[in-house]
C-alpha positions as CSV (number, residue, x, y, z in Angstrom):
1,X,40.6,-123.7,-25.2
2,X,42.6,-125.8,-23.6
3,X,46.5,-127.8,-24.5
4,X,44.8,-131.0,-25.1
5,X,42.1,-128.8,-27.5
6,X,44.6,-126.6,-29.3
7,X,46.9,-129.1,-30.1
8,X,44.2,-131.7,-31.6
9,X,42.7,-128.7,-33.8
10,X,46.1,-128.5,-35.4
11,X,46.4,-132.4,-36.2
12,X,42.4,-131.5,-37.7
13,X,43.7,-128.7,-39.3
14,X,46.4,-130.6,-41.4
15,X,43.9,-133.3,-42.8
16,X,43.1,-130.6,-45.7
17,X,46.7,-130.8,-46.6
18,X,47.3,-134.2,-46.8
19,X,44.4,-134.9,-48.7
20,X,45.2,-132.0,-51.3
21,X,48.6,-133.7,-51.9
22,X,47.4,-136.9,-52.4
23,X,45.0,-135.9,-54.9
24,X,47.8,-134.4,-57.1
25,X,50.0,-137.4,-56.6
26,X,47.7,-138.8,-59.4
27,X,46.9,-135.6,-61.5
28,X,51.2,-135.0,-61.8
29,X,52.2,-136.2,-65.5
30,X,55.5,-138.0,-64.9
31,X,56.0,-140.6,-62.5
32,X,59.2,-138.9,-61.2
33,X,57.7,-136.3,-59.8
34,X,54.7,-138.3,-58.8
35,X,57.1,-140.7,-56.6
36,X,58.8,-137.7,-55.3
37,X,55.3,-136.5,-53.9
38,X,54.4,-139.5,-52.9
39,X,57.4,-140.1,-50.8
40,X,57.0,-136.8,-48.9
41,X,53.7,-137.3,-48.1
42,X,54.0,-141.0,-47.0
43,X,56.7,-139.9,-44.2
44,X,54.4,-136.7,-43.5
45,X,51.1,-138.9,-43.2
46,X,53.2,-141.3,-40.9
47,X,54.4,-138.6,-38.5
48,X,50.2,-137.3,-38.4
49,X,49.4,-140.7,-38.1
50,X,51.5,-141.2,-34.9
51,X,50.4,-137.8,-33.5
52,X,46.9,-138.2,-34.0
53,X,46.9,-141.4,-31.7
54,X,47.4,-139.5,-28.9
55,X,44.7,-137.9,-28.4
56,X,42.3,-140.8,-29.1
57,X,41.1,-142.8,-26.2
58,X,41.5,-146.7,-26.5
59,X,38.3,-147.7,-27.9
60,X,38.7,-145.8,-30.6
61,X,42.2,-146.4,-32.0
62,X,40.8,-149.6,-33.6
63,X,39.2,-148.3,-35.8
64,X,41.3,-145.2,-36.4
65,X,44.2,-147.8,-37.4
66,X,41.7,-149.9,-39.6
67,X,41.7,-147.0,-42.2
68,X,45.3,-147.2,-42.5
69,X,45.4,-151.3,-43.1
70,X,43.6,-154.0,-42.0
71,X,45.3,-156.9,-41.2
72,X,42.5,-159.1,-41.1
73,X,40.9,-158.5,-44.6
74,X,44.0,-158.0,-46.2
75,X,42.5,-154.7,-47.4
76,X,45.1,-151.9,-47.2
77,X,43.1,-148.6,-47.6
78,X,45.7,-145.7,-47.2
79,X,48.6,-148.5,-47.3
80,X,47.6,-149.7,-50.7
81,X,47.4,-146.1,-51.5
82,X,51.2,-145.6,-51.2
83,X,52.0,-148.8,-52.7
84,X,49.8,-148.2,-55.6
85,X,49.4,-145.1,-56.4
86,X,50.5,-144.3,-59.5
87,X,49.4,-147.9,-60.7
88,X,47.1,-148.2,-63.8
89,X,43.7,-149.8,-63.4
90,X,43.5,-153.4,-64.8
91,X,39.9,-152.9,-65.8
92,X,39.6,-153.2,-69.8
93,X,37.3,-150.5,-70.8
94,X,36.7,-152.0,-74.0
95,X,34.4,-154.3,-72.3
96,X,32.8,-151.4,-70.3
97,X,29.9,-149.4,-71.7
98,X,30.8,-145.9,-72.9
99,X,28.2,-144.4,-70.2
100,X,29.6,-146.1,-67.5
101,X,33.3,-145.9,-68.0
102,X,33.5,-143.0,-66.0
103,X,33.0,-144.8,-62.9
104,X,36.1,-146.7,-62.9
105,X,39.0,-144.9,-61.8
106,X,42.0,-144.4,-64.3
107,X,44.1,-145.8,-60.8
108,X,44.3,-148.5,-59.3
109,X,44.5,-147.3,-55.7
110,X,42.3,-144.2,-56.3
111,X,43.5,-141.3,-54.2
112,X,39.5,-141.0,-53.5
113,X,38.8,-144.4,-52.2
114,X,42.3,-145.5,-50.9
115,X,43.6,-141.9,-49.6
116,X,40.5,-139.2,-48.7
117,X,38.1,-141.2,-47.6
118,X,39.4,-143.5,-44.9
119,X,41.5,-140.3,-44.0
120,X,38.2,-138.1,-43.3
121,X,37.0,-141.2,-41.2
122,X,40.3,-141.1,-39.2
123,X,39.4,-137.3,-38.9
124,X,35.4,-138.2,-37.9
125,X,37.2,-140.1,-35.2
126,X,39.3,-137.3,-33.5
127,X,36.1,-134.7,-33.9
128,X,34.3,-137.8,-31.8
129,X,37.5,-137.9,-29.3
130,X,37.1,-134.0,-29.5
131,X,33.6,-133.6,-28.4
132,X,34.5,-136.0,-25.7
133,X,36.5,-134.0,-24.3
134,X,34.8,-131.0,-24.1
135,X,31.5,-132.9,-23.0
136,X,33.4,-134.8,-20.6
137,X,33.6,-131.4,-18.4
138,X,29.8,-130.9,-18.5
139,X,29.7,-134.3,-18.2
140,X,31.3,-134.6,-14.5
141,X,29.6,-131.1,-13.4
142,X,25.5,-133.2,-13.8
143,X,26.7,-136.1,-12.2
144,X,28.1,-134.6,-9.2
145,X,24.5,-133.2,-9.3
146,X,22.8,-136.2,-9.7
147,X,24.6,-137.8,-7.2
148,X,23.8,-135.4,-4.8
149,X,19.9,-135.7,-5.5
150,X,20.2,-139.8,-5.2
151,X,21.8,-140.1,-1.9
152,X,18.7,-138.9,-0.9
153,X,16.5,-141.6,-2.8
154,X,16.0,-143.4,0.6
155,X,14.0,-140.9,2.0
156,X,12.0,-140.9,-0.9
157,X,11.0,-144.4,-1.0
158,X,10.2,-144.2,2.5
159,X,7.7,-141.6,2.2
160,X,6.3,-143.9,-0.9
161,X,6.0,-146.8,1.2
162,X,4.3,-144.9,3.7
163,X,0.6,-145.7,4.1
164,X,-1.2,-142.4,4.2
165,X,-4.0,-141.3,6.8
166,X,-6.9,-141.8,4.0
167,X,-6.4,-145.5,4.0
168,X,-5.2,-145.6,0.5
169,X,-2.5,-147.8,-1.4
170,X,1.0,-147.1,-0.7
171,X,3.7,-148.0,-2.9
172,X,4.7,-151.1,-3.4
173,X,8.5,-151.2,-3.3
174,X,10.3,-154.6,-4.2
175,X,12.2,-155.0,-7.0
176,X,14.7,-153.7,-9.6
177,X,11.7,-152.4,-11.8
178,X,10.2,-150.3,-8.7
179,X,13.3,-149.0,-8.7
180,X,13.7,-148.2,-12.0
181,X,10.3,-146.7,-12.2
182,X,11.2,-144.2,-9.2
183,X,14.4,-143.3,-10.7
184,X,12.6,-142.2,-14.1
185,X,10.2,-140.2,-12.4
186,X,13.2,-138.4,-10.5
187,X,15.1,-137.8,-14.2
188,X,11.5,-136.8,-15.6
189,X,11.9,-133.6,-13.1
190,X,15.4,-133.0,-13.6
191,X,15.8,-133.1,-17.5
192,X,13.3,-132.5,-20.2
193,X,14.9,-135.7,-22.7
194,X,14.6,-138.9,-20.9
195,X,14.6,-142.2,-22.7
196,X,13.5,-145.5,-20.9
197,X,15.3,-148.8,-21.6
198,X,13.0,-150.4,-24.1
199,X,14.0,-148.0,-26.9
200,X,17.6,-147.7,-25.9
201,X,17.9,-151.4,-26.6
202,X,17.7,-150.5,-30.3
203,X,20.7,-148.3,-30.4
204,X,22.9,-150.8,-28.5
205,X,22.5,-154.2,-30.1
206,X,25.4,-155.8,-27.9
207,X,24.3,-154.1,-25.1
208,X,21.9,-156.3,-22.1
209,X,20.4,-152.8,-20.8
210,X,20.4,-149.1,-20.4
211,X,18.2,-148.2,-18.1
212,X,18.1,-144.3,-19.0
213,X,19.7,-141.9,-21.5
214,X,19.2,-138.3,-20.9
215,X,19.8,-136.9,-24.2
216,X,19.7,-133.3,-23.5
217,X,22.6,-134.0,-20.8
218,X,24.1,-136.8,-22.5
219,X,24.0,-138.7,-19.3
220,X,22.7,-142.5,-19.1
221,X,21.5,-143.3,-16.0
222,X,21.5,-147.6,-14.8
223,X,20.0,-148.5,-11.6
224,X,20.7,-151.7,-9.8
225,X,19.4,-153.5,-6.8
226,X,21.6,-155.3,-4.2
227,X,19.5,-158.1,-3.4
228,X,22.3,-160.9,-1.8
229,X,25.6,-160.5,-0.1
230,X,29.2,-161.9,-1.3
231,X,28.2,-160.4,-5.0
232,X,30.4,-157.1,-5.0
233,X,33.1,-158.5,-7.2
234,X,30.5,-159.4,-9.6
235,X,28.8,-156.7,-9.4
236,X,32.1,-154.6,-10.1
237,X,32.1,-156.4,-13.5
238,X,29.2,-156.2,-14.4
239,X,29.9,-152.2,-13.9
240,X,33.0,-151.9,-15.8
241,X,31.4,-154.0,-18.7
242,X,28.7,-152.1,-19.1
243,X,30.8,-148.6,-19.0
244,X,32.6,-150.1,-22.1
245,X,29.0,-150.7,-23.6
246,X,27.5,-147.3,-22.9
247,X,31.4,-145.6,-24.6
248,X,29.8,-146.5,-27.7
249,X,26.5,-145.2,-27.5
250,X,26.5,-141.5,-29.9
251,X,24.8,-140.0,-27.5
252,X,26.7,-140.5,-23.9
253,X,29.3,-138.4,-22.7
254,X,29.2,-140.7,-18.9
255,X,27.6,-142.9,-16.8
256,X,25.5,-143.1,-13.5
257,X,24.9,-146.3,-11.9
258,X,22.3,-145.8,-9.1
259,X,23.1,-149.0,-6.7
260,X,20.1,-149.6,-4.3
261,X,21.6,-152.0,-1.0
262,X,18.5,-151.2,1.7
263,X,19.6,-154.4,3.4
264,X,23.3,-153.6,3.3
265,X,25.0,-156.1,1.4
266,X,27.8,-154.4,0.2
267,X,30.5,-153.9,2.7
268,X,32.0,-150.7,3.1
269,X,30.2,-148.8,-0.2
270,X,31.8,-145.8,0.3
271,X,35.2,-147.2,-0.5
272,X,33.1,-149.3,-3.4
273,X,32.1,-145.7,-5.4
274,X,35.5,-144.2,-5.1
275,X,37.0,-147.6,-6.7
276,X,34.7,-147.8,-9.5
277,X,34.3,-144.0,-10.4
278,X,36.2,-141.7,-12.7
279,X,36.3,-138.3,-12.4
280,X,38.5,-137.5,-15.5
281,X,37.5,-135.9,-18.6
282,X,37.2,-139.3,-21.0
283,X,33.6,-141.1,-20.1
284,X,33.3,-140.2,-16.7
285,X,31.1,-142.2,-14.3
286,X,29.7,-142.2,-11.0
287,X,28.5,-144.7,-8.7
288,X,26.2,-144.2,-5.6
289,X,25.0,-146.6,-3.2
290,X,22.3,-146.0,-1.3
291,X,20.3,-147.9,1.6
């Protein structure tokens, strides 16, 4: 296990404490010791809070901060909880039936609804930043692979396009979806869990396309075809934007964009992949361009 590992198990470790403290916040009799314990564990969940960001990458710290208070709604969550703790419900019972009483809290923060559960999201999010992490590794080790079995995608779509002796139809190479189609059939050999676009499209609503997701690799693959020159800053964009997309698919650990140019468009491509990939740990990618 390594720093980045050990130190984020301890920040998941301490989640069971704070929540154990906040639940006897409200089971405490008097209110002096009640605001005693609440006091401690506002400065301790402040000082978790803090550490916790670092170790979340940027897309999710939105949503990590969301449980805490959000600004927009005006809904406080673990805010309100340390404001109101140890304030009584203004629900009147009297006008509540006897069987159903017991869903209303006696508080009116509930330690349960303002404390523990936006807390155990907060700690769903670091387990997410977690498995990143230790993906991320595998993650970099298949696409240096696959990278190394698409530079040679030229050579294979030559000996497609190659009319054989028997006089029968070659393959008719064109346009982005002949590409696509010869890029599935290369992930068909190489992984055993390939999904096409079409039903990727369901997972990512904001998304305009992923070409491939190879689930037992958690590796999506996009392929794109060069077809005019003076579009690389475009193009660029259009990468980065959808590396944020694929971030938020569940099942992705990083990215392969297979960029076909057979008419050389794109000046100087070797300096284009180094620019656009990242080799780190968080969501890597890779980009090869090949002619």
């Amino acid at each position: 296990m390594d720093d980045y590992s050990e130190k984020l198990r301890t920040v998941l470790d301490d989640v069971s404490g704070l929540i154990a403290r906040a639940a006897e916040v409200q089971c405490v009799e008097t209110d002096e010791a009640a605001f005693e314990l609440l006091d401690e564990l506002k400065w301790d969940y402040v000082r978790w809070f803090e550490r916790a960001k670092l170790y979340l990458p940027d897309d999710l710290h939105g949503d990590f901060e969301l449980q805490f208070r959000d600004t927009a709604t005006k809904e406080w969550r673990i805010a309100r909880f340390f404001e109101e703790a140890r304030s009584l419900s203004t629900i009147d019972l009297d006008y509540v039936a006897p069987d159903q009483r017991q869903r209303y809290p006696k508080w009116s923060a509930d330690a349960q609804r303002t404390f523990i559960e936006p807390i155990e999201r907060q700690k769903w999010l670091l387990i997410r930043a977690q498995a990143r992490h230790e993906h991320g590794g595998q993650a970099n080790e298949v696409l240096d692979s696959y990278v190394y079995i698409f530079r040679r995608l030229p050579r294979a779509v030559q000996i497609l396009k190659t009319p054989s002796r028997a006089g029968r139809a070659h393959l008719e190479f064109q346009d982005e979806y002949d590409l696509q189609k010869l890029v599935h059939a290369v992930l068909a050999v190489l992984a055993n869990d390939v999904e096409n676009e079409e039903s990727s499209r369901k997972v990512l609503s904001s998304s305009p396309r992923i070409d491939f997701v190879v689930r037992d690799q958690r590796i999506a693959v996009e392929a794109k075809w060069v077809h005019e020159a003076g579009k690389r800053k475009k193009l660029g964009s259009e990468i980065a934007d959808d590396t944020l997309r694929y971030r938020r698919h569940p099942d992705v650990d990083g990215i392969l964009f297979v960029i076909y140019d057979p008419e050389g468009h794109l000046t100087n491509p070797s300096g284009f992949e180094k620019e656009m990939c990242n080799t780190g740990r968080e969501f890597p990618t890779r980009l090869v361009v090949v002619r």
